[in-house]
C-alpha positions as CSV (number, residue, x, y, z in Angstrom):
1,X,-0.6,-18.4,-0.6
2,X,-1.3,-16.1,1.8
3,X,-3.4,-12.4,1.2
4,X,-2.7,-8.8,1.4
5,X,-4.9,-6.1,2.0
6,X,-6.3,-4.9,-0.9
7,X,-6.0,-0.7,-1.1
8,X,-9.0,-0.2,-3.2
9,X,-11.7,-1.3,-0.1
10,X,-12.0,-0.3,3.4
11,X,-9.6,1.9,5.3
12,X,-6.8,1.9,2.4
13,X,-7.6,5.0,0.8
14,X,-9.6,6.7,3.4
15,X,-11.5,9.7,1.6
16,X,-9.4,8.5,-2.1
17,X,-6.7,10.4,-0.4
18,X,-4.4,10.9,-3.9
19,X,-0.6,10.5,-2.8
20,X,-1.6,8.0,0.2
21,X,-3.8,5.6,-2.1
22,X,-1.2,5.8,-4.3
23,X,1.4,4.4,-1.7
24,X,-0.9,1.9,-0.9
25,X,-1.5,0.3,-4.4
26,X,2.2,0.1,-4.9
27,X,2.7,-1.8,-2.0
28,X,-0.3,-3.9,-2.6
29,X,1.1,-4.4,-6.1
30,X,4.7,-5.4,-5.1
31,X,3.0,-8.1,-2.6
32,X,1.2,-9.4,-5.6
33,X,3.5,-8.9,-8.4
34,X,6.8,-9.2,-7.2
35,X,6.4,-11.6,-3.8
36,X,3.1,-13.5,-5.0
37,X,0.9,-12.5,-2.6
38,X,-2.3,-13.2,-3.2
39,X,-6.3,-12.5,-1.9
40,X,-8.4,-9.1,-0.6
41,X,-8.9,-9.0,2.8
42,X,-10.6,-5.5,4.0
43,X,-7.8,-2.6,3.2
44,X,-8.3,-1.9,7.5
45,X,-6.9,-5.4,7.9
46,X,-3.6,-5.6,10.1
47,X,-0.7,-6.8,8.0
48,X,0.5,-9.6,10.4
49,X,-2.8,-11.4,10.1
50,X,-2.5,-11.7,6.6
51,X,1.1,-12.3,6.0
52,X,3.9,-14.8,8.1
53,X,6.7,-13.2,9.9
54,X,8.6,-14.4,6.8
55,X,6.5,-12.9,4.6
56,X,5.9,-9.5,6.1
57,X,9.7,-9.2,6.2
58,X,9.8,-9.7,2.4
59,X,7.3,-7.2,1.9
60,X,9.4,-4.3,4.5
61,X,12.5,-5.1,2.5
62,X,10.7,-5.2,-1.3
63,X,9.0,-1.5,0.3
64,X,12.4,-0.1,1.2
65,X,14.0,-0.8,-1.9
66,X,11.1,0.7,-3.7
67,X,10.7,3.9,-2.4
68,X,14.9,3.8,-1.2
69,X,13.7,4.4,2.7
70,X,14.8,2.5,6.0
71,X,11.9,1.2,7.7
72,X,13.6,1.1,11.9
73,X,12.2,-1.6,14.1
74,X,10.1,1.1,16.3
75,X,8.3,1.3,12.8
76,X,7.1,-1.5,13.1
77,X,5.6,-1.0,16.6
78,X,3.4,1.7,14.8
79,X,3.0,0.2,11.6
80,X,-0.4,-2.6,12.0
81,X,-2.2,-1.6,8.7
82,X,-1.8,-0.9,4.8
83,X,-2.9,2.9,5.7
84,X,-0.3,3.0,8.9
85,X,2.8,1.7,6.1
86,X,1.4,3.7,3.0
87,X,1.7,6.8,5.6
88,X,5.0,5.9,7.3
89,X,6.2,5.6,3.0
90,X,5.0,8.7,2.5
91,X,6.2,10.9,5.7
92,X,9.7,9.2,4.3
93,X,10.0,8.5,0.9
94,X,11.4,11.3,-1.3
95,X,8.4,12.9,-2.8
96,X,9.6,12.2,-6.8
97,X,9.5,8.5,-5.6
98,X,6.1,8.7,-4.6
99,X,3.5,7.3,-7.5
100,X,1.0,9.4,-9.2
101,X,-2.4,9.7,-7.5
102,X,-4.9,8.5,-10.1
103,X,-7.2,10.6,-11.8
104,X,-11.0,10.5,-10.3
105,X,-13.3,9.0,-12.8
106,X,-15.7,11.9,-14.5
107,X,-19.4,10.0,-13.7
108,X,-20.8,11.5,-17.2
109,X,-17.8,9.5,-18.9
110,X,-19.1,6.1,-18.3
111,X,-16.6,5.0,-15.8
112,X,-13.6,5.8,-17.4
113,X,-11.2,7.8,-16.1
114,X,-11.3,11.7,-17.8
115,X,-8.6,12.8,-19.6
């Protein structure tokens, strides 16, 4: 099997930007989950290095029906990264299809998340 950038290292959630991060683990988990995907190549990585033409395909379509966008073939052009598709979901994707951000862990609470 092939990887997919993971969106918990490197450029995938630049800053732990909520909405953004949160695009980006739902892609990463429909490439694991739902197309078995597997591995965690740096977040930076460009999608076409770790997936086949085949593959990355699978992954465009599984996105659009997700988040019930059209991803045009200049997209693509732009799109090299997790962080470039997480953004081009989010500049398109109704905003109530969008995931919740996840809370930021309180660092008194042990490592779990506050609440």
């Amino acid at each position: 099997m092939n990887s997919v950038p993971d969106a918990g290292q490197g450029a995938a959630a630049p800053g732990g930007r909520g909405a953004e991060a949160a695009v980006a683990r739902e892609i990463v988990r429909i490439a694991r989950e739902d197309l078995g995907f597997e591995g965690d190549p740096p977040g930076g990585a460009a999608l076409a290095s770790a997936l086949d033409s085949l593959q990355l395909l699978s992954l465009v379509v599984a996105v659009e029906d997700r988040f019930r966008i059209v991803l045009a073939d200049d997209d693509a052009a732009a799109t090299r990264t997790l962080v470039d598709l997480a953004r081009l979901v989010l500049a398109r994707a109704d905003p109530r299809l969008i995931p919740p951000a996840e809370a930021d862990p309180d660092p008194g609470a042990g490592g779990r998340v506050a609440g």
